[in-house]
C-alpha positions as a Markdown table, in Angstrom:
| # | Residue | x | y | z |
|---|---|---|---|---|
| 1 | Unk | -5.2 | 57.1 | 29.6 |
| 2 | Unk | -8.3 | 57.4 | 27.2 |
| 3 | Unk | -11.8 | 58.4 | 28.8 |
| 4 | Unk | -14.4 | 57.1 | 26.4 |
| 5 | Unk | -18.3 | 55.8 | 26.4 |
| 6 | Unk | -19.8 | 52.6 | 26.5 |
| 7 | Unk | -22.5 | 51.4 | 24.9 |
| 8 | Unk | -24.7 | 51.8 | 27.8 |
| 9 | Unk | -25.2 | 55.4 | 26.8 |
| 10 | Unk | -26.8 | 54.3 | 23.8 |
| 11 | Unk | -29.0 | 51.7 | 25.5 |
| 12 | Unk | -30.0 | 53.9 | 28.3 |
| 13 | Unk | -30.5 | 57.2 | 25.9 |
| 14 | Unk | -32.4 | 55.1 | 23.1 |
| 15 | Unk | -33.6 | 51.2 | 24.2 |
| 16 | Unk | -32.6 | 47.8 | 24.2 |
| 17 | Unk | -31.5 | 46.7 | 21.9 |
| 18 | Unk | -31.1 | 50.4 | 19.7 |
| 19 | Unk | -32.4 | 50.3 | 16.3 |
| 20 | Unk | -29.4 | 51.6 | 13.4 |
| 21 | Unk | -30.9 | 55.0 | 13.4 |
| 22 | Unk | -30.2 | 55.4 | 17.0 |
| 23 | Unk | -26.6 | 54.0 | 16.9 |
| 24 | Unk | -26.3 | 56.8 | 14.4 |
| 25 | Unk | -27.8 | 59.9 | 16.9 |
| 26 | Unk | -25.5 | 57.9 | 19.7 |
| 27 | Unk | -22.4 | 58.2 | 17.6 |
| 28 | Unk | -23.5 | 62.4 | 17.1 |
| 29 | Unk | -24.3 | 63.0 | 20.7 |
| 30 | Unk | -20.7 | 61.3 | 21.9 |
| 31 | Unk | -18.9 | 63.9 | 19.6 |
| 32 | Unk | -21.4 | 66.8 | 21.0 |
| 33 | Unk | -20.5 | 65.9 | 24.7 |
| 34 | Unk | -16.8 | 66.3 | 23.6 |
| 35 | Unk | -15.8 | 62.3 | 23.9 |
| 36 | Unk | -13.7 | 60.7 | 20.8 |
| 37 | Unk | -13.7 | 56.7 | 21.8 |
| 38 | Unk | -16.5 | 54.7 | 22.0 |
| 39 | Unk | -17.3 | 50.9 | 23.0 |
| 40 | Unk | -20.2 | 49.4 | 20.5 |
| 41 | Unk | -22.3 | 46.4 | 21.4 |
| 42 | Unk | -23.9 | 43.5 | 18.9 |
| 43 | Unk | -27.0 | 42.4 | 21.1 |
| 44 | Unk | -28.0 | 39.5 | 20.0 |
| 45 | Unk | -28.2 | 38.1 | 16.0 |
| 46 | Unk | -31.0 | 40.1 | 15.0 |
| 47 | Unk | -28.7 | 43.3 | 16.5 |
| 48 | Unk | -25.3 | 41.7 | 15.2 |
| 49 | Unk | -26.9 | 41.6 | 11.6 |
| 50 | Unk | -28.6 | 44.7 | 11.3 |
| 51 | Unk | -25.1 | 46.8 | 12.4 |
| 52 | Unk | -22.8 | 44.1 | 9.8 |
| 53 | Unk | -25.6 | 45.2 | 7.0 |
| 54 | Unk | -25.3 | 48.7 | 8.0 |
| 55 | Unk | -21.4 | 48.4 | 8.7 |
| 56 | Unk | -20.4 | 50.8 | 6.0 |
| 57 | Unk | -22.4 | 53.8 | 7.3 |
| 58 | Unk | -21.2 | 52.9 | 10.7 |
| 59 | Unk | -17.9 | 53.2 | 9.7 |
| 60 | Unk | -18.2 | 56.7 | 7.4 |
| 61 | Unk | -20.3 | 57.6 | 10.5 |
| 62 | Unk | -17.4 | 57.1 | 12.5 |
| 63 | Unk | -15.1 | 58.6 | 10.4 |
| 64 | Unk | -17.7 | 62.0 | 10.2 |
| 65 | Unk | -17.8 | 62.6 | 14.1 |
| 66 | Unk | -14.0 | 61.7 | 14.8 |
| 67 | Unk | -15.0 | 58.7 | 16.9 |
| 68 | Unk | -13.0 | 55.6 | 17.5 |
| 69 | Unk | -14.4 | 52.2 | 18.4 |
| 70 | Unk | -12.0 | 50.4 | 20.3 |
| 71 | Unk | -13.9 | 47.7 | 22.1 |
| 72 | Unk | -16.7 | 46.0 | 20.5 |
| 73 | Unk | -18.9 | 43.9 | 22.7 |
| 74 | Unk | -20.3 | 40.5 | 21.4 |
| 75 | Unk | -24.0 | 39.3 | 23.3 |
| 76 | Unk | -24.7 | 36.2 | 22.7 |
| 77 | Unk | -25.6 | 34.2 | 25.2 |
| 78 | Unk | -25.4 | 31.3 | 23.3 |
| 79 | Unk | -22.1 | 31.5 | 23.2 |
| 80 | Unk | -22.0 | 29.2 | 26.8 |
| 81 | Unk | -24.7 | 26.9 | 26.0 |
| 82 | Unk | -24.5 | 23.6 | 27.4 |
| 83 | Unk | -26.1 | 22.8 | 24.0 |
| 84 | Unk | -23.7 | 21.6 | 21.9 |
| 85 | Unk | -25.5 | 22.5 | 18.6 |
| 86 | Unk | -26.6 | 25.7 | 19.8 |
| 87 | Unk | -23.0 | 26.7 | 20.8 |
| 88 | Unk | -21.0 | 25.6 | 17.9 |
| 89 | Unk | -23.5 | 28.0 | 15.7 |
| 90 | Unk | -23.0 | 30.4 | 18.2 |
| 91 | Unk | -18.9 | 30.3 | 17.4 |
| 92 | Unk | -19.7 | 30.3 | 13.9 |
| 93 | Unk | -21.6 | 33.7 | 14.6 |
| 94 | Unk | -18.5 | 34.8 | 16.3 |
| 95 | Unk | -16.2 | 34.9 | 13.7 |
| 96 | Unk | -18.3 | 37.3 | 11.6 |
| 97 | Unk | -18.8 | 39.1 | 14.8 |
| 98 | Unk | -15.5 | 39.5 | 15.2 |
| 99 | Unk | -15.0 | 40.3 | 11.1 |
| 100 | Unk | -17.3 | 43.3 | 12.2 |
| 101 | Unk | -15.2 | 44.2 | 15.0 |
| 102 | Unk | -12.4 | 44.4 | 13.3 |
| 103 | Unk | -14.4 | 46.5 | 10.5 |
| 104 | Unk | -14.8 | 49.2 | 12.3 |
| 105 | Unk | -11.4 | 49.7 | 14.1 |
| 106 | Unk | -11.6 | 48.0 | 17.7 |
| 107 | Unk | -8.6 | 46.5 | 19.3 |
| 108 | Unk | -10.4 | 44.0 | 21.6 |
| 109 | Unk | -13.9 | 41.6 | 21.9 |
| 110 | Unk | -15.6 | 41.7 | 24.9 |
| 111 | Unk | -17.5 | 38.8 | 26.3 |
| 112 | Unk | -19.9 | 38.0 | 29.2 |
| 113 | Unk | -19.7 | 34.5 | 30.9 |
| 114 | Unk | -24.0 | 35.1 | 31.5 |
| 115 | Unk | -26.3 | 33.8 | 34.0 |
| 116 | Unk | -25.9 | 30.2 | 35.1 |
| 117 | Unk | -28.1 | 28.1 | 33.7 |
| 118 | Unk | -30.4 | 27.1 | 36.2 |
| 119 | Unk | -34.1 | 28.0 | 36.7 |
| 120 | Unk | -35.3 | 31.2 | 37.4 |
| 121 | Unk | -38.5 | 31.3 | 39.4 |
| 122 | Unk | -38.8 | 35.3 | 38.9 |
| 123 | Unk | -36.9 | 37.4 | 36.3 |
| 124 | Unk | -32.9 | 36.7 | 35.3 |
| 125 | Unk | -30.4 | 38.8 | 34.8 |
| 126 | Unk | -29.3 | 40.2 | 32.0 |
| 127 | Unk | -31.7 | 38.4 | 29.8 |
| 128 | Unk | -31.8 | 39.7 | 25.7 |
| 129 | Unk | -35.4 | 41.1 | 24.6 |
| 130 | Unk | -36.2 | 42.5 | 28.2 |
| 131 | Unk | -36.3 | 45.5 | 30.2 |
| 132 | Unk | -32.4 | 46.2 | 30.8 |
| 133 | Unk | -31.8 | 46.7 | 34.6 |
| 134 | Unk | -28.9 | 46.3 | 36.9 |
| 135 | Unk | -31.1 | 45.8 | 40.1 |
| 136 | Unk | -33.3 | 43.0 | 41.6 |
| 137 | Unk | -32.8 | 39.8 | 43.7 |
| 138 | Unk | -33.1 | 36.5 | 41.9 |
| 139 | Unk | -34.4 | 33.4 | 43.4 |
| 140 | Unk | -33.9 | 29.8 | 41.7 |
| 141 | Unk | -34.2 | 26.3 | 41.2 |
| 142 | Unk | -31.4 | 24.2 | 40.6 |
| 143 | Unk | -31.9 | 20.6 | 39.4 |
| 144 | Unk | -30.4 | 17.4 | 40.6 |
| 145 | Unk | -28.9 | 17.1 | 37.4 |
| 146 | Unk | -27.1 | 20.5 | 37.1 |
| 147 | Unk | -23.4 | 20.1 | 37.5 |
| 148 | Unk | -21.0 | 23.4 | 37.6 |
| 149 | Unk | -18.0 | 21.6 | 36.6 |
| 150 | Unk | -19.9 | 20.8 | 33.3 |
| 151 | Unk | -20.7 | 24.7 | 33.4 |
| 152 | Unk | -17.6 | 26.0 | 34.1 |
| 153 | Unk | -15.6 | 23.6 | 31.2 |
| 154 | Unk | -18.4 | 25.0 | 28.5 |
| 155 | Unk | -17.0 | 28.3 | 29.6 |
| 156 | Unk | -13.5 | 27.4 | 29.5 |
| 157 | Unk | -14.0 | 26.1 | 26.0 |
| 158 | Unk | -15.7 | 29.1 | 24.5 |
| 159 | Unk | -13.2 | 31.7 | 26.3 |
| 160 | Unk | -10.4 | 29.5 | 24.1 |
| 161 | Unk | -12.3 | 29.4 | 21.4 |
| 162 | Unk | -13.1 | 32.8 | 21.0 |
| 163 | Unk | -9.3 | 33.8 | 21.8 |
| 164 | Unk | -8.4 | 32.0 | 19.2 |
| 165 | Unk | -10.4 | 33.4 | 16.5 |
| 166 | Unk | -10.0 | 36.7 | 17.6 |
| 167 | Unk | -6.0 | 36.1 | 17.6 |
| 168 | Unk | -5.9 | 35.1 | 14.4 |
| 169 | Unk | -6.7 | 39.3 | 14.0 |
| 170 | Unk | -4.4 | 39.7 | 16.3 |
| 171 | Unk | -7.0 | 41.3 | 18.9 |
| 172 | Unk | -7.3 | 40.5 | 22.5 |
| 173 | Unk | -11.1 | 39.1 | 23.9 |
| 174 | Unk | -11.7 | 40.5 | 27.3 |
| 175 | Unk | -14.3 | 38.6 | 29.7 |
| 176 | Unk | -16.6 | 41.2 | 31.7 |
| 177 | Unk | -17.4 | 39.7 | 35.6 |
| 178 | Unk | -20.7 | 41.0 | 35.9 |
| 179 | Unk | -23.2 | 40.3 | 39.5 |
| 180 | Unk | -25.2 | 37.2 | 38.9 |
| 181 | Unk | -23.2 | 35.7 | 36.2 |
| 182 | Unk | -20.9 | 32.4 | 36.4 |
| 183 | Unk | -17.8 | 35.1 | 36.5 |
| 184 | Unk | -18.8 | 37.7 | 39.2 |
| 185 | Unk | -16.1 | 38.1 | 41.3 |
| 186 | Unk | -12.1 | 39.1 | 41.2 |
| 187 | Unk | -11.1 | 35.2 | 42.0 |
| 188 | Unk | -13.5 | 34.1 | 39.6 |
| 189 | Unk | -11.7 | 35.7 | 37.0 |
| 190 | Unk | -8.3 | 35.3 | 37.7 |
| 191 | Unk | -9.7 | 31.3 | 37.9 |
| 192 | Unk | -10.8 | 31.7 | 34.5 |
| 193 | Unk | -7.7 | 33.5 | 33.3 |
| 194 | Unk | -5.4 | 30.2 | 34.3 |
| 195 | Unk | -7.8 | 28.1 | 33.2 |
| 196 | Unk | -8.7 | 29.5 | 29.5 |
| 197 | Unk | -4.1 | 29.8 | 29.4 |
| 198 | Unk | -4.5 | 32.3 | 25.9 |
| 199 | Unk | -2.2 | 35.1 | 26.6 |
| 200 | Unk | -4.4 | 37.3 | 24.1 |
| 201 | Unk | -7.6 | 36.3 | 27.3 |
| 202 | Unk | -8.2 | 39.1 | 29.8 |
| 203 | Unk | -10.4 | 40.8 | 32.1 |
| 204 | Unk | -12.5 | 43.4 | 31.3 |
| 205 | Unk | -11.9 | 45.4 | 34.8 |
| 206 | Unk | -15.5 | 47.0 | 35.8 |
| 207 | Unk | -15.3 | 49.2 | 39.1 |
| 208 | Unk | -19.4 | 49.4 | 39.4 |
| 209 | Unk | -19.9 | 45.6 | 39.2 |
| 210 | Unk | -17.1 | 45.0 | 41.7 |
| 211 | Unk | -18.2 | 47.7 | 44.0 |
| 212 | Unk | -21.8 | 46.1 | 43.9 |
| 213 | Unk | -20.3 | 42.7 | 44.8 |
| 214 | Unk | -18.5 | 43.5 | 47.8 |
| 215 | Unk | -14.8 | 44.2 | 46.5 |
| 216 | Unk | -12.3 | 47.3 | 47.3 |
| 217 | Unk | -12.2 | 48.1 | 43.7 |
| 218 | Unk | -8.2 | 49.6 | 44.4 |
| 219 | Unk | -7.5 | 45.9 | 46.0 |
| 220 | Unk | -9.5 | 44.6 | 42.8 |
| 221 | Unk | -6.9 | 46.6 | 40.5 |
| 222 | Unk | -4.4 | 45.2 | 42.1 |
| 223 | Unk | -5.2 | 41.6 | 42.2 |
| 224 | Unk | -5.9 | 42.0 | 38.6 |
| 225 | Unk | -2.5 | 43.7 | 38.0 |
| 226 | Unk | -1.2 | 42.7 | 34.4 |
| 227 | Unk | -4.8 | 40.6 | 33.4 |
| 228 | Unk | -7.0 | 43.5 | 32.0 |
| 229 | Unk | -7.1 | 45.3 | 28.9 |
| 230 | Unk | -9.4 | 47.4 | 29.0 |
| 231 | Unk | -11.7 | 49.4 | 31.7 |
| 232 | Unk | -15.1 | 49.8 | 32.4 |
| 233 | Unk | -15.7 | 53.0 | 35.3 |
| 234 | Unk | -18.9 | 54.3 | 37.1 |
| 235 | Unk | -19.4 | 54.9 | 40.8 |
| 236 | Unk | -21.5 | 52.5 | 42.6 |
| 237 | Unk | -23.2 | 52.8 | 46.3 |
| 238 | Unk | -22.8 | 48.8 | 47.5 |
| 239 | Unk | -26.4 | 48.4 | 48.5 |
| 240 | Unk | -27.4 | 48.3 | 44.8 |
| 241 | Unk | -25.9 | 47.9 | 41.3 |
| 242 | Unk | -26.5 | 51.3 | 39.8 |
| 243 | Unk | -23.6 | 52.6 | 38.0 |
| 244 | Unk | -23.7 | 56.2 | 38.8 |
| 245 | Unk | -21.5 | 59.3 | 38.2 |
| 246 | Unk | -17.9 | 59.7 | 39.2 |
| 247 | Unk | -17.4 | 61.2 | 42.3 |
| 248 | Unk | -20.9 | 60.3 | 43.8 |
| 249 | Unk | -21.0 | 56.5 | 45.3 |
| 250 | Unk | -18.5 | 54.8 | 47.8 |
| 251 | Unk | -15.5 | 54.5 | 45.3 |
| 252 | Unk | -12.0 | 55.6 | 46.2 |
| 253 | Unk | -11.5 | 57.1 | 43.0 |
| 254 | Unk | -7.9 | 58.9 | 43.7 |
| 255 | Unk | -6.2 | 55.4 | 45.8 |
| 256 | Unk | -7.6 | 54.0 | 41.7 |
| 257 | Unk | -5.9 | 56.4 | 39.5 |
| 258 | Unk | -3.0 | 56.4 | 41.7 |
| 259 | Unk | -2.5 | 52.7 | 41.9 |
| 260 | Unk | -3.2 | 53.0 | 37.9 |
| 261 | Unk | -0.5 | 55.5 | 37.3 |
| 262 | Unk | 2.1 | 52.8 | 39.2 |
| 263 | Unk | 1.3 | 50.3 | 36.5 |
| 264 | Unk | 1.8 | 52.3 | 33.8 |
| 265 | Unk | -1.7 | 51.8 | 32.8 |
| 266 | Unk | -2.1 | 53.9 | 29.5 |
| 267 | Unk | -5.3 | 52.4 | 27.8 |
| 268 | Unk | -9.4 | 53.2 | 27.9 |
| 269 | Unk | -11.0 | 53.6 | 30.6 |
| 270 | Unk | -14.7 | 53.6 | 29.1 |
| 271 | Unk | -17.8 | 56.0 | 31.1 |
| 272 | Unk | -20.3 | 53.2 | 31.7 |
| 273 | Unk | -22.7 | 55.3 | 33.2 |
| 274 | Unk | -26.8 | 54.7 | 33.6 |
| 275 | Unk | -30.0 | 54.8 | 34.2 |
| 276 | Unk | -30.4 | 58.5 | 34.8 |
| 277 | Unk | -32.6 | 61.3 | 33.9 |
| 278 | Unk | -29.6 | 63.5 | 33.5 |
| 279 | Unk | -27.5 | 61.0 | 31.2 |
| 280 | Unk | -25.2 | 63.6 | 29.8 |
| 281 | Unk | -24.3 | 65.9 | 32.7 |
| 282 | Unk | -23.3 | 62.9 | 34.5 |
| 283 | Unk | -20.7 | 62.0 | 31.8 |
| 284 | Unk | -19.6 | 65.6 | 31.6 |
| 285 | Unk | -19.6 | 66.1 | 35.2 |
| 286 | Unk | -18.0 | 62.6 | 35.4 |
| 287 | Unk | -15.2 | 63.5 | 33.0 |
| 288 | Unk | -14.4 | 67.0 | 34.9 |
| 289 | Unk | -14.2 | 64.8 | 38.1 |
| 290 | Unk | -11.6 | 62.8 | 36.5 |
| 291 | Unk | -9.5 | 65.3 | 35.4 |
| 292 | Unk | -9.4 | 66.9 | 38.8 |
| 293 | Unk | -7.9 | 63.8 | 40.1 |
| 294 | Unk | -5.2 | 63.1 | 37.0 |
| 295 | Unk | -3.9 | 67.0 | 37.3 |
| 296 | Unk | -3.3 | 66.0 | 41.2 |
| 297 | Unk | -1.8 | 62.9 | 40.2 |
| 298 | Unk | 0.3 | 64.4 | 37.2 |
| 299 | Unk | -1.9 | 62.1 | 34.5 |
| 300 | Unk | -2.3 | 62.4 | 31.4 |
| 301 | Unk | -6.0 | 62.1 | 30.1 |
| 302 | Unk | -7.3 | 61.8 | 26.3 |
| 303 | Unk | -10.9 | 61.9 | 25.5 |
């Protein structure tokens, strides 16, 4: 198994969105806290454009600090617009998102299904241009008109769409069940997994976000058992959505390595740890609890 970062180090560490300059210092601080694979994120066009314009000093970048990028996360939330207009442009923006992916050496795309669209009376989540948070109840309007079967078929539609593009590179696109979005939940993605039927579709498998909507995360894993490629891991105390370090929320973290080693599980498992004053102590100390656990459990770990 691989131990990397996710791209909420840089967000956390530098803003959201990060300008170029900070993907850069991001990139150099990874290799200082002794990581090797890294997840990067295009937030939004303006984002998207200015890392494609800057791709070839990504890249060298890359190449400098011995990093790897092997998941590359397209936001766009256009991307499930009930809009037709506004979504086909959106899938045009894909395939150069997924050009860039590609680019710089990732082996999957990583989606988000987003926020239903229905009317927020207070703040959203997970909204582009604003403060990034995980926490916060939401309160909404729904109108007579709004129909989840029309919701859920956009979704369907884009998941196939975007599988197809990104086979044609022969790369797998991995959906990301996030609290408050249309996919939140186990069942909600393995509904999405029949109903999209690519076999290059799969679940991004994220212990914090299932831990902060009720799941055993080891019953998760299993449930999901052959339908993930790739890993997202923080602890998480269920009262809230923080993602916090390894080894310090409600999270059986040996029943998930062990259950892990039984399926021959041998990919990333990326550090999506944040909002903390002590960002990278809790990504060392995060790392050292993991290795604990995979000496007990006879596991090989990269980082």
């Amino acid at each position: 198994m691989k131990i990397g970062v996710t791209y909420l180090y840089t967000i956390f560490k530098y803003g959201y969105p990060p300008n170029p300059i900070d993907d850069i210092k991001a990139i150099s601080d990874i290799e200082k806290m002794g990581f090797h694979y890294l997840e990067m994120e295009g937030l939004g066009k303006e984002h998207s454009e200015r890392i494609w314009e800057n791709r070839a000093e990504f890249r060298k970048c890359l190449e400098n600090h011995n990093i790897h990028i092997h998941n590359f996360c397209v936001v766009d939330p256009e991307l499930v617009s009930l809009d037709n207009g506004k979504r086909k442009a959106a899938y045009e923006r894909f395939k150069r998102t997924a050009e860039l992916g590609v680019y710089l050496g990732t082996e999957t795309l990583h989606l988000a299904s987003y926020a239903p669209p229905v009317n927020y009376t207070g703040k959203s989540p997970y909204q582009l241009n604003t403060d990034y948070s995980f926490n916060g109840a939401f309160k909404i309007h729904i109108s007579d008109s709004f129909s989840w079967d029309n919701v859920w078929e956009v979704l369907v539609e884009s998941c196939q769409y975007t599988s197809e593009i990104a086979g044609q590179y022969k790369r797998t696109i991995i959906m990301e069940p996030r609290v408050g979005e249309i996919i939140c939940s186990v069942d909600s993605m393995i509904r999405l997994i029949n109903d999209v039927k690519m076999h290059n579709f799969k679940a991004n498998f994220d212990t914090a976000h299932f831990s902060a909507q009720r799941e055993n995360v080891p019953l998760a894993l299993k449930k999901l058992e052959g339908k993930f490629a790739n890993i997202h891991i923080a602890d998480n105390n269920p009262s809230n959505t923080n993602h916090v370090a390894i080894g310090t929320g409600a999270i059986d973290w040996h029943e998930f390595f062990r259950i892990l080693k039984t399926m021959n599980y041998n990919g990333y498992l990326g550090l999506d740890l944040g909002g903390s004053d002590t960002i990278e102590n809790d990504y060392k100390a995060s790392l050292v609890y993991i290795q604990k656990i995979a000496k007990n459990l006879d596991i090989e770990i990269l980082w």
